[in-house]
N, C-alpha and C positions, 0 to 999 in steps of 0.2 A: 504493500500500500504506500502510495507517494506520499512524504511528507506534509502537514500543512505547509502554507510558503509565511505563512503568520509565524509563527512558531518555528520555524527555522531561519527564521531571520534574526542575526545575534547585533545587538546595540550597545553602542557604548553610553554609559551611564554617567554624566560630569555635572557635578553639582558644587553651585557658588554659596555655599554654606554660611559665606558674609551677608548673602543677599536673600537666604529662604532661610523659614523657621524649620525645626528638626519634625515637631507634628505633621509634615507633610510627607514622610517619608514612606512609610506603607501605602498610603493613599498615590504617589507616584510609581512605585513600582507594581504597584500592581495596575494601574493604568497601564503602562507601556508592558503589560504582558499578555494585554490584546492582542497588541502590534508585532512580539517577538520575543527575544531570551535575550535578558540584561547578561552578556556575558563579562561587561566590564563593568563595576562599579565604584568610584572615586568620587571623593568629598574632600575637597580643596579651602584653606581657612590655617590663621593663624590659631594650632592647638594650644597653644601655651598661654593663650586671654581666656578669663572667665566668662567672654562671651557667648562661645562656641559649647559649654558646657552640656548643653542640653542636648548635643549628639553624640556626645559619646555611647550613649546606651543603644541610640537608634543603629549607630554605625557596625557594633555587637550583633545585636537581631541582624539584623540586614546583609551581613557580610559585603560590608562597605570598606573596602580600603580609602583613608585616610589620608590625605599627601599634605604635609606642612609645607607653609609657606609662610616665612616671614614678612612680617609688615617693616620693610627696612626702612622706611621713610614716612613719615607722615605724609597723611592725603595722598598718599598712594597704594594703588590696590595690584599688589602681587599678585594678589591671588585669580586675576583675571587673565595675567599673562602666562603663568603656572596652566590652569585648565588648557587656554590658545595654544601652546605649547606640543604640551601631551595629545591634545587634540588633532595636531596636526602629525605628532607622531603615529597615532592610529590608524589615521589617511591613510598612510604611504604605507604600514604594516599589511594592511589591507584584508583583515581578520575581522572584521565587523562589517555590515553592511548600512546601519542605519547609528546616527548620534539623536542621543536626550542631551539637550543642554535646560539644564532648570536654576533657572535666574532669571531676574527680571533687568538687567542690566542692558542696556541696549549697546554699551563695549561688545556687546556677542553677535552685532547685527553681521559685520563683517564676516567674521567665523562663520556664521550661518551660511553666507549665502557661498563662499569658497568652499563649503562642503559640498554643497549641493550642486556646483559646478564640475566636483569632479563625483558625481554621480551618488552621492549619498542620501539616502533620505534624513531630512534634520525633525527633529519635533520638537518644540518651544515649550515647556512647561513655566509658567509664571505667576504673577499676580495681576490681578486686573489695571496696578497702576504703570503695566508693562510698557514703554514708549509705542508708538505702532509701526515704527521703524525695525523693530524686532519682532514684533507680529508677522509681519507681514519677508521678512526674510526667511520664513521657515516653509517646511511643507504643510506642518498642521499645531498649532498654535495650542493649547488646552489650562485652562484659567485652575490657576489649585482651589480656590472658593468655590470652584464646582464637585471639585474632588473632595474637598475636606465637606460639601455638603451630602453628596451621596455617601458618603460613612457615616455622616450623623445619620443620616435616615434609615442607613440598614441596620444599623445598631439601635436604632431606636425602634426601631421592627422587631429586630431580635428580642428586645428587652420587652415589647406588651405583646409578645403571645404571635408574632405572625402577620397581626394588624398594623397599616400605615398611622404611624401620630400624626398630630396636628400641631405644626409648629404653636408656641405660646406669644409669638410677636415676631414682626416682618423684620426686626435684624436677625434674627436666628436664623432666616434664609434669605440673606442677602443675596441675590444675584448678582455677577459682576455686572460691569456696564456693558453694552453691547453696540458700536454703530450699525448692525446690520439692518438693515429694513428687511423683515422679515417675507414680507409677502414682495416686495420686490426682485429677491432674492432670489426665490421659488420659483416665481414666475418665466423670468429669465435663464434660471436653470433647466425649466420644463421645455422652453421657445428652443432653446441650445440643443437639448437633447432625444426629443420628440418625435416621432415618429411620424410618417403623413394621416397614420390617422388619430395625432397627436399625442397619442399615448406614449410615458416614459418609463422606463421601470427604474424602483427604487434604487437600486444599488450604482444606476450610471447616473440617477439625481445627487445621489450622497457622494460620490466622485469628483464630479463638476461641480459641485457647493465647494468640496474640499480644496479644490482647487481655485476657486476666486475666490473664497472667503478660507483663510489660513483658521483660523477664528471659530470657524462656523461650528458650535454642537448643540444640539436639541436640547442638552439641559440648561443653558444659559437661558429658554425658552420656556421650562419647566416641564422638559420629558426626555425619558430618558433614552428612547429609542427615535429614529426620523420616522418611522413606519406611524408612530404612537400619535406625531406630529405632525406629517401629513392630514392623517387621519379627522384630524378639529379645524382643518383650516374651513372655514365656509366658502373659498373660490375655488376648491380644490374638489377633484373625487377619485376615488380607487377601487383599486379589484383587483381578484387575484387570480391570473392569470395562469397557467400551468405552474404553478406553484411559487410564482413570481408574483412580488407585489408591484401594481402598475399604477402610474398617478398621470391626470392630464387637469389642463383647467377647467373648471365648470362651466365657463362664459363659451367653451366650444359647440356647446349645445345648441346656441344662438343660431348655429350652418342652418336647422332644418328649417326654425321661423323665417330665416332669411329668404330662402327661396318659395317659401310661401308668400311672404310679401311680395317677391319676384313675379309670383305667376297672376297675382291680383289684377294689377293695371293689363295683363293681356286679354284679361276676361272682358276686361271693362271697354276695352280697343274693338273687339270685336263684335259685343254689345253695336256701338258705335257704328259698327260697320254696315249692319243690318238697314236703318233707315235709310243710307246712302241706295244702299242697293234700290228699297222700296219707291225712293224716289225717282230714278231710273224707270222704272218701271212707268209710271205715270206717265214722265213726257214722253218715252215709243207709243202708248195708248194714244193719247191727245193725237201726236203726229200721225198717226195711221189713223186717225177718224177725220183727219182732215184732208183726204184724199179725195175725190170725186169719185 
């Protein structure tokens, strides 16, 4: 049996430790084990400040290697050169196929986009106060407020029985912020991808989302599947096609009234036609009675 190609895709793992909190660290690796097998993982940060403390434990669980980097200068961040570095040595080793770079630094915009020209897939993990100059460098961008939300929620699942809670106040589910226009987005994705008898299916919509919008995931939207999201749009509709979910717009419906209206005015032309004829008729009678 052939591999998944998910799952045998090995990622290298580089986290700016100075610039994410350590709570997110289950919640990212288990994210990118959607995508593939963290074969490398590094956690970059001056160890010897009591800043960093709070990873050590995670670094333990996690089997994260560590890489010190002294802060030899004030207002200067080694530790970004350190990851750049390493990162470029991985390149060229050419033992990974995809890089997680998780920080919100936009110093990593350039990194990004140099991987991805020599054929890597990059994945941004961040915060939502991520510049969008490193959003948009990546191949798929993923907000940790999303992540650190769908943990509260399965654990809060876990904890009453099965049943989904009910947040107790709108910060507790913060959503990041999002520019996307949601139904713009979709729409445009469907026109792109569409079929002549308009129909797209799901998985070449979620492809071309991925691809103009780095950004784009349905839970920033409040669900956690696009299938789920699709599903509530009101300009949208679907079906499931040989076992495929397929989605087009609903305003396509509009083709059959149209030619309805189309055929209206010929009715009415031809209506029209009739008295011409009738009058016709009349002056050949007239004329022919006025023959001797």
């Amino acid at each position: 049996m052939d591999a998944d190609p998910r799952t045998s895709t090995r990622i290298a793992v580089l986290i700016d430790c100075d610039n994410v909190s350590s709570k997110h660290t289950a919640a990212v690796l288990e994210e990118l084990a959607k995508y593939g097998t963290p074969t490398v993982k590094r956690a970059y940060g001056d160890w010897t400040t009591t800043q960093l403390g709070g990873w050590k434990g995670e670094l333990q669980r996690n089997a994260i290697q560590p890489v010190q980097q002294f802060a030899y200068t004030v207002g200067k961040n080694s530790t970004d050169s350190a990851l750049i570095i390493d990162a470029m040595d991985l390149l060229w080793q050419g033992h990974v196929e995809a890089f997680a770079l998780v920080s919100s630094d936009s110093d990593f915009t350039r990194l990004a986009t140099r991987l991805r020209e020599s054929g890597k897939r990059v994945y941004g993990l961040g915060m939502r106060k991520t510049p969008e100059s490193l959003r948009r460098a990546v191949d798929q961008f993923i907000y940790l407020e999303l992540l650190q939300e769908q943990s509260r929620d399965e654990t809060d699942r876990v904890e009453s029985g099965g049943r989904a809670s009910t947040p107790t106040s709108a910060d507790d589910h913060e959503a990041p912020e999002t520019s996307i226009n949601l139904q713009s987005a979709l729409t445009k994705a469907i026109n792109a991808t569409s079929g002549d008898d308009g129909w797209s299916t799901l998985g070449t919509l979620g492809q071309h989302l991925s691809r103009a919008h780095a950004d784009f995931d349905p839970r920033a939207f409040g669900h956690q599947k696009l299938s789920t999201l699709v599903e509530e749009q009101p300009y949208l509709e679907t079906r499931n096609e040989s076992s495929m979910i397929q989605v087009r717009l609903r305003t396509r419906r509009g083709g059959a009234s149209t030619s309805k209206k189309t055929a209206e005015p010929a009715k009415s032309t031809a209506k029209k036609s009739t008295p011409r004829t009738t009058t016709a008729k009349k002056k050949t009678t007239v004329k022919t009675s006025g023959k001797p």
